[in-house]
PAKENU-415459 format. One record per atom (N, C-alpha, C, O): z, y, x. Coordinates in steps of 0.02 Angstrom, whole numbers, plus 50000, padded with zeros to 5 digits. Example, Ala and Ser with C-alpha at 12.3 -4.5 7.8 and 13.67 -1.06 7.14 Angstrom:
<nodes>
503904971650660;503904977550615;503904983550660;504234983450712;503544988850642;503574994750684;503945000250645;504025005750670;
</nodes>
This chain:
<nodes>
565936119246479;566116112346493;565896107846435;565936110446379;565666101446441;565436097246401;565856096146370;566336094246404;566016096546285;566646089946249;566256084246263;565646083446266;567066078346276;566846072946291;566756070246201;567076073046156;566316065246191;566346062546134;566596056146124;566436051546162;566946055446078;567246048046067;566816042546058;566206043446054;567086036446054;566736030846042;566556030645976;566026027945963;566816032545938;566746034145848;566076037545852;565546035045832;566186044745885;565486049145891;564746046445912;564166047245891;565086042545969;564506038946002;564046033045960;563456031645973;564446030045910;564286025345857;563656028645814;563096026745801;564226037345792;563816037645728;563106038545766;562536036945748;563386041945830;562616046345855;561986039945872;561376040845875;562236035745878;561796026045882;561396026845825;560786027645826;561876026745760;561466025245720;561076031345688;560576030745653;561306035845702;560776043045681;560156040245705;559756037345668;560056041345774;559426038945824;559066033745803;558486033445822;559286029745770;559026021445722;558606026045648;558236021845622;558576031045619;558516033245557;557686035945572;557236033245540;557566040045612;556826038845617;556526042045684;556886042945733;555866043645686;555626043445728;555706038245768;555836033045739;555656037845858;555546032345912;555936036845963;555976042945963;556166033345997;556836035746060;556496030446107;556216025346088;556546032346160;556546028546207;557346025646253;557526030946280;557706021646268;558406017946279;558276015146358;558076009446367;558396018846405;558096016046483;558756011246481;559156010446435;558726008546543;559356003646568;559466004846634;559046003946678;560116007346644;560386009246703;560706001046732;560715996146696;560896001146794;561245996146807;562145997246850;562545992846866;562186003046855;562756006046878;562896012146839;562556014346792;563656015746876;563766023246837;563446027846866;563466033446839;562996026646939;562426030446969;562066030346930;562416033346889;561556029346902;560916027746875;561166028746807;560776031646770;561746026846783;561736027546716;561776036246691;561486038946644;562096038146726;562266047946757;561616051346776;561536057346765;561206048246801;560476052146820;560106051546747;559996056646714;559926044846725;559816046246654;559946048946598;559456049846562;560476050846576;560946055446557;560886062146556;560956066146510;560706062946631;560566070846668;559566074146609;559346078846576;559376066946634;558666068346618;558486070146555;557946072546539;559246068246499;558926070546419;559116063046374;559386062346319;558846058246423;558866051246375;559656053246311;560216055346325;559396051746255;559936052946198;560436048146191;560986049046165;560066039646229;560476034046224;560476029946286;560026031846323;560786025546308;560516020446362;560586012246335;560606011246274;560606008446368;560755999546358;560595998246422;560125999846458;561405992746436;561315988546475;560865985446488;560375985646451;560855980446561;560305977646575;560765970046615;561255970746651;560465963546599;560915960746625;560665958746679;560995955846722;560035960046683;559665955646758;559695961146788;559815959646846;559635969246782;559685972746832;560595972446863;560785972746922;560795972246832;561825970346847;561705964546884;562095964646931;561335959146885;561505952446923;561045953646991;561145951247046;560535957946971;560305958247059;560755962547075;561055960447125;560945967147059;561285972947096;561885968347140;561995968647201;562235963847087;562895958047124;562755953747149;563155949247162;561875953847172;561645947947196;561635939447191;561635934647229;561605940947123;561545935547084;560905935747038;560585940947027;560665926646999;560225927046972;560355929646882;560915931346863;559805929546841;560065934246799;560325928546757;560255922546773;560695931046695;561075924746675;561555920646708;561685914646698;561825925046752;562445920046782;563105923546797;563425920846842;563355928446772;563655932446773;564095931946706;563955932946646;564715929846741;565035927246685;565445932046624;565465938246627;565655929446588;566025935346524;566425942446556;566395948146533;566765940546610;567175944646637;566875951746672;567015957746675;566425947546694;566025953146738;565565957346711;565235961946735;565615954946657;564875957946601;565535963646576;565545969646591;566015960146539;566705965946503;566735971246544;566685976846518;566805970746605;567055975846660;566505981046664;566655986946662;565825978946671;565485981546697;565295987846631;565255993846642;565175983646544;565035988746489;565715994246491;565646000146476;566285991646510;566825996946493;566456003246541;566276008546516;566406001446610;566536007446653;565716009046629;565656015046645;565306007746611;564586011146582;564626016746529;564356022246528;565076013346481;565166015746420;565666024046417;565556028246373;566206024846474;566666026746470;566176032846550;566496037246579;565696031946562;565536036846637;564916042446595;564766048146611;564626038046534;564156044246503;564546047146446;565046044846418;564126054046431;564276057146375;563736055146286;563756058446233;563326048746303;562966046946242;562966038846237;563246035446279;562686036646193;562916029546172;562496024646200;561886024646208;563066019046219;562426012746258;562556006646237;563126004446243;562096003246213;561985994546180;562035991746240;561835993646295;562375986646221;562685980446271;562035976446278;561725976646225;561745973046321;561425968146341;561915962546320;562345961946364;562015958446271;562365953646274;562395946746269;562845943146247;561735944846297;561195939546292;561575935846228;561605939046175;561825930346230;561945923646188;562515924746160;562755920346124;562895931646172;563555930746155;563975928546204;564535930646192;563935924146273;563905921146317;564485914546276;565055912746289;564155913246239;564605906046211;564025903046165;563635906646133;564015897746164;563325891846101;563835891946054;563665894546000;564415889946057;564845888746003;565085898445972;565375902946002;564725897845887;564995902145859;565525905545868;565545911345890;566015902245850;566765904745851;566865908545912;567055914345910;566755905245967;566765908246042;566265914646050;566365919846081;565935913546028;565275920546001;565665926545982;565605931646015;566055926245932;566385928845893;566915934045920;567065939945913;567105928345955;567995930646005;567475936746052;567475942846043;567085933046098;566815936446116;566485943746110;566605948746144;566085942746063;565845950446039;566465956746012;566425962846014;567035952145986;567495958245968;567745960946038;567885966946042;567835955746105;567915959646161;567355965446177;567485970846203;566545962546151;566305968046187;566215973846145;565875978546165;566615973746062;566655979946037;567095984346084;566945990346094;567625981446114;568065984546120;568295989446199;568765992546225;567285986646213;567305991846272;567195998046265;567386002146308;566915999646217;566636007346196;566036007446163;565806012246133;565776002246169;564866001646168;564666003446102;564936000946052;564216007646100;563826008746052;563736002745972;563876002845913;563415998446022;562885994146024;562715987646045;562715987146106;562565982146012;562435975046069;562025972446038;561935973845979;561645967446075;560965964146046;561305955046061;561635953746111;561215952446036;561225945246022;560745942746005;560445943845952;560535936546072;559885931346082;559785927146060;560285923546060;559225924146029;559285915845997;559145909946030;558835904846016;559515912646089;559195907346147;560005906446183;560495909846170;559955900446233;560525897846271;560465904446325;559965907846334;561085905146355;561075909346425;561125905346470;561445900046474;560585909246525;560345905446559;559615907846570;559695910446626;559235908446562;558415909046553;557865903246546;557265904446554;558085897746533;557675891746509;557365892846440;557595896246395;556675888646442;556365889946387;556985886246353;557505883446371;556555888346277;557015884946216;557425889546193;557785893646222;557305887846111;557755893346071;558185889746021;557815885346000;558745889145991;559175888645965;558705887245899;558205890545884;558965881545863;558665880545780;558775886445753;559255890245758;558255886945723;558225891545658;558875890945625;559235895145652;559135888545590;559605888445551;560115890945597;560445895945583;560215887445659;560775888345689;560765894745727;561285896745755;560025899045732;559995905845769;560245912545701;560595917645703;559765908345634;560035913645589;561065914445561;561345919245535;561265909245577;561805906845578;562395911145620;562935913045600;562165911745669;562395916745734;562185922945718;562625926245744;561825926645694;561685931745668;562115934345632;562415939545645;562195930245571;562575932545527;563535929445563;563905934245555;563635927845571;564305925345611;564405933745667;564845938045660;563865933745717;563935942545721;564035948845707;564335953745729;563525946345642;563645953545601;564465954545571;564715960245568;564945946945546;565435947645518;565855948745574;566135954045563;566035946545626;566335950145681;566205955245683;566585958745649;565755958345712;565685966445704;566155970745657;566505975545672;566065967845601;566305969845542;566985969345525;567325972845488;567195961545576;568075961445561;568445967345608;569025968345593;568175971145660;568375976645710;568415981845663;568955984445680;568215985145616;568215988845593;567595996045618;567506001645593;567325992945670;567065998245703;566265999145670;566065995145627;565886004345694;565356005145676;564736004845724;564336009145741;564795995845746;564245996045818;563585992745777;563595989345726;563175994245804;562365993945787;562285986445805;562435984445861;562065982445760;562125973145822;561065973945795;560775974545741;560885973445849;560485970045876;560155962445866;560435957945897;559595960945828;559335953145842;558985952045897;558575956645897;558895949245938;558215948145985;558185940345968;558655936545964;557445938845959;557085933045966;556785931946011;556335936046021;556845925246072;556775926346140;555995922046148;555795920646204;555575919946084;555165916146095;554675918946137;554605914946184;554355922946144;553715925846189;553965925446267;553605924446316;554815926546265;555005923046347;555305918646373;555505918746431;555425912946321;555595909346328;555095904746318;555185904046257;554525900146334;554165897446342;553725894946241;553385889946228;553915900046199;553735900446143;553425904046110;553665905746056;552805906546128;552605912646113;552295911546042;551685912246033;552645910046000;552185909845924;552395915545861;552915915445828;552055918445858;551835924445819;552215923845742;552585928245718;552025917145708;552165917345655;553005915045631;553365916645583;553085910845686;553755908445696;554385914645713;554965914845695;554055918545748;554495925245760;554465929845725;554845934445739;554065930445675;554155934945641;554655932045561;554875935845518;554715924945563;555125920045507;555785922445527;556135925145484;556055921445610;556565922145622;556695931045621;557285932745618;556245935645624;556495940745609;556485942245522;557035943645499;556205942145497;556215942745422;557265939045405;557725940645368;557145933545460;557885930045432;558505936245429;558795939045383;558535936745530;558755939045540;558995945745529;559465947845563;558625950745468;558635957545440;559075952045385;559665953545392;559035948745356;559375946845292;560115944845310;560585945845272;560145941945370;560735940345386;561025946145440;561335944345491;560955950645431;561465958745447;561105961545504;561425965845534;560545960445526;560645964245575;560495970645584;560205972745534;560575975345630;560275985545605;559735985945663;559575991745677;559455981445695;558845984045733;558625974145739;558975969245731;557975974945756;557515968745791;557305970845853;557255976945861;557145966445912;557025966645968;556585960445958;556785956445915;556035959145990;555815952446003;555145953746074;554525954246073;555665953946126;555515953546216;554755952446217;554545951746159;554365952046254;553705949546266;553265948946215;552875944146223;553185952646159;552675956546120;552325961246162;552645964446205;551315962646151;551275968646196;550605971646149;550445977446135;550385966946137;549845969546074;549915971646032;550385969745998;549535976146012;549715979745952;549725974145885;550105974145837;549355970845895;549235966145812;550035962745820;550225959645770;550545962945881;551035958245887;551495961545854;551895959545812;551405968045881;551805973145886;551985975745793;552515974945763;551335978945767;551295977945692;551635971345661;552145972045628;551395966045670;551635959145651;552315960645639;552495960945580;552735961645686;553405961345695;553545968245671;553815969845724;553575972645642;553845980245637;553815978745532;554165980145484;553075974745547;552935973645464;553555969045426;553875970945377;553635961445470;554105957545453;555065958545438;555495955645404;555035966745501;555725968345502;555825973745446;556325977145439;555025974045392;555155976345327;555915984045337;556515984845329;555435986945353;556045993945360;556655994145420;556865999545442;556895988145440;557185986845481;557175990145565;556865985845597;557345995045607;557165997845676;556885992745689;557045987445661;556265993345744;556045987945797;556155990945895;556155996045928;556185987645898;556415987545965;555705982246013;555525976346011;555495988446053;554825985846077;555325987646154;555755992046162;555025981946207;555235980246283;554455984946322;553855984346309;554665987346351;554105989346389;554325989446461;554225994446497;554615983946483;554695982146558;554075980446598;554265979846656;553595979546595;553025978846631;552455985446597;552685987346544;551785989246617;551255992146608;550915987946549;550435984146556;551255989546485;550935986946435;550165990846407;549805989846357;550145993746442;549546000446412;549686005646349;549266009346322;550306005046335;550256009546277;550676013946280;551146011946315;550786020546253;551316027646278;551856024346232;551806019246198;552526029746242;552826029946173;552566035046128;553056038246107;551996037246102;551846041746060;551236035745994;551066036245935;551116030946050;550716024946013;551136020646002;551136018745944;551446018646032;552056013445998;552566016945934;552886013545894;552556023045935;552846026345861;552356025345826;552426021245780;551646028745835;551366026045766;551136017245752;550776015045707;551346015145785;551316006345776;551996007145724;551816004045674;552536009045714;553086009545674;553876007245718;554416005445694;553696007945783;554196006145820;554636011545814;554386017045801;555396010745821;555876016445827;556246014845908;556666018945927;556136011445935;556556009945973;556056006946034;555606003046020;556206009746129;556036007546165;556476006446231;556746010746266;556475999846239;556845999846333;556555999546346;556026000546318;556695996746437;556175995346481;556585988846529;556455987446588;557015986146493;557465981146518;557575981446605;557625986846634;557605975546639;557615977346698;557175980046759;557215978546819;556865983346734;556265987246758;556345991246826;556115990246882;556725995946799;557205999646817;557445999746888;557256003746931;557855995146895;558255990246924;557675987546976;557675989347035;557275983946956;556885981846998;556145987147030;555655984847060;556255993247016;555855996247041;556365998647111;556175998047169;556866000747095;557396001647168;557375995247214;557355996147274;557385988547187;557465984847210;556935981947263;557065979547318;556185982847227;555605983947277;555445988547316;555065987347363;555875998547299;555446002347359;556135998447404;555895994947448;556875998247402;557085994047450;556995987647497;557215988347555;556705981447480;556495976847491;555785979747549;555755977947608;555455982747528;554865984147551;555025990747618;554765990147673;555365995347603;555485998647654;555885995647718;555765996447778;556515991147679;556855986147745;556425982147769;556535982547829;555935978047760;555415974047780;554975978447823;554645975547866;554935984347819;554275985347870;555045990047932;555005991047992;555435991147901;555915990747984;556005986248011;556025987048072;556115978547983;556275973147991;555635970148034;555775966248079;554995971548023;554585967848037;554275973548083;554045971448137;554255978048075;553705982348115;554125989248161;553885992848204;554695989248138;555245991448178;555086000748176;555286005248214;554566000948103;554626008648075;554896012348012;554996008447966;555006017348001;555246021647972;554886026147917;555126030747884;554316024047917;553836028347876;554026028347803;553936032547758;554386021047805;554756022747698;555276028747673;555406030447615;555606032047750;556066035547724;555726043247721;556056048447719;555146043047721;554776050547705;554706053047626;554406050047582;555056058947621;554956060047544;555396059047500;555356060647441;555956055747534;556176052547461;556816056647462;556996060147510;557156055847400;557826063247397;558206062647446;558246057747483;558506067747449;559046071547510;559766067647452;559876066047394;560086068047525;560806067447513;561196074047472;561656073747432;560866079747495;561046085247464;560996085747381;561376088247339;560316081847376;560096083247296;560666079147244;560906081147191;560786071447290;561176067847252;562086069347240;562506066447206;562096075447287;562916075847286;562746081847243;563256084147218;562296084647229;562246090447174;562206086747104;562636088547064;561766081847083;561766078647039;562396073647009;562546073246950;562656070747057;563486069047039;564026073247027;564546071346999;563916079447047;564696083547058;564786082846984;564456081446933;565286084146998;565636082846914;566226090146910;566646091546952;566096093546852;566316099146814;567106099346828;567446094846802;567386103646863;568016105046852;568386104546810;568046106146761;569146102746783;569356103146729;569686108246712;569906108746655;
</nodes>
């Protein structure tokens, strides 16, 4: 029988995985998917917030504090290894509210959370410099007033948020390592010269490379670029979401069945859920 591991365990085992080499961090969007990954080896996972808002049929970014709390507890508490919160903005502009906030989402179990320098929501535009490095460090000291040992995350949202400048993101990451943070993320990098750029600036710091779209490169080339860290954000999520869409459409439209050839048995999936006697 598996020991279950605590949230303490799950912390240290976060930041072991941050020390070297490159991990790859998929994103489940339920305790289905988060359990099949799990099954497969993955050592860690992270939320996803746009795969959670299609799943509730909503757009991404609109899913309010509550539903986000609910959803990391029962994530956090269904695997046996550690998972970073998707926690876009903090879901508050105002610090203080940032603050309140993130000690709730220590207090789901999570590993881990990444904090954006951008409004929630998905509109271009990023938060002043001063006022993104500002929030950084206002994070890191929350974190820190819990007593706990969660990994916080920077992401700089310029490459998707209608800002794609190179030199500017790598200012705000250089900041952002000074003002506490234990990993960099910066979304929509795909080149290697971007990729270096940013791994160089986070000066020793984990980097956290997105590989949600066919960027052309393995994870065996993105380690030697100096990356430690890979998702695939809502990828995932939206690959279920298209063979679905696409198989209901040709019943819908053509009134056949040819999508349901091949794909797993009901049998395989009640073997893959059963869960261990106590």
């Amino acid at each position: 029988m598996t020991t279950v591991r605590t949230s303490s365990q799950k912390r240290e085992d976060f930041f072991q995985l941050h020390q070297t080499g490159c991990f790859t961090i998929p994103n489940p969007w339920n305790i289905g998917t988060a359990r099949c990954l799990e099954q497969m080896g993955f050592a860690a996972l992270a939320s996803t917030s746009s795969g959670h808002a299609y799943a509730n049929g909503m757009p991404d970014g609109t899913q309010s504090l509550e539903m986000v709390l609910a959803h990391l507890t029962e994530l956090a508490a269904a695997v046996n290894i550690p998972l970073n919160a998707d926690f876009e903005n903090g879901y508050a502009d105002d610090i203080k509210q940032m603050q309140q906030n993130i000690i709730k989402c220590v207090a789901t179990g999570v590993a881990g959370l990444s904090i954006e320098d951008a409004p929630q929501g998905g509109a271009d535009g990023l938060y002043d410099f001063t006022v993104a490095v500002s929030r950084i460090s206002a994070a890191r000291a929350a974190i820190d007033q819990t007593g706990e040992r969660v990994l916080l995350t920077a992401r700089t949202e310029g490459f998707i948020r209608g800002a794609p400048d190179l030199e500017q993101t790598t200012l705000r990451i250089a900041a952002f390592v000074e003002a506490g943070a234990d990993c960099i993320y910066a979304p929509g990098i795909k080149t290697a010269e971007q990729i270096s750029a940013v791994v160089k600036a986070a000066n020793g710091c984990p980097v956290n490379v997105l590989c949600g779209s066919a960027i052309g490169m393995t994870a065996a080339e993105l380690e030697q670029l100096g990356v430690r860290r890979i998702s695939v954000g809502g990828a995932l999520a939206r690959v279920a979401m298209d063979s679905f869409l696409r198989v209901a459409q040709q019943i819908a439209q053509e009134g056949r069945f040819d999508g349901f050839g091949g794909i797993i048995g009901g049998d395989e999936l009640d073997r893959r859920f059963a869960r261990e006697s106590d």
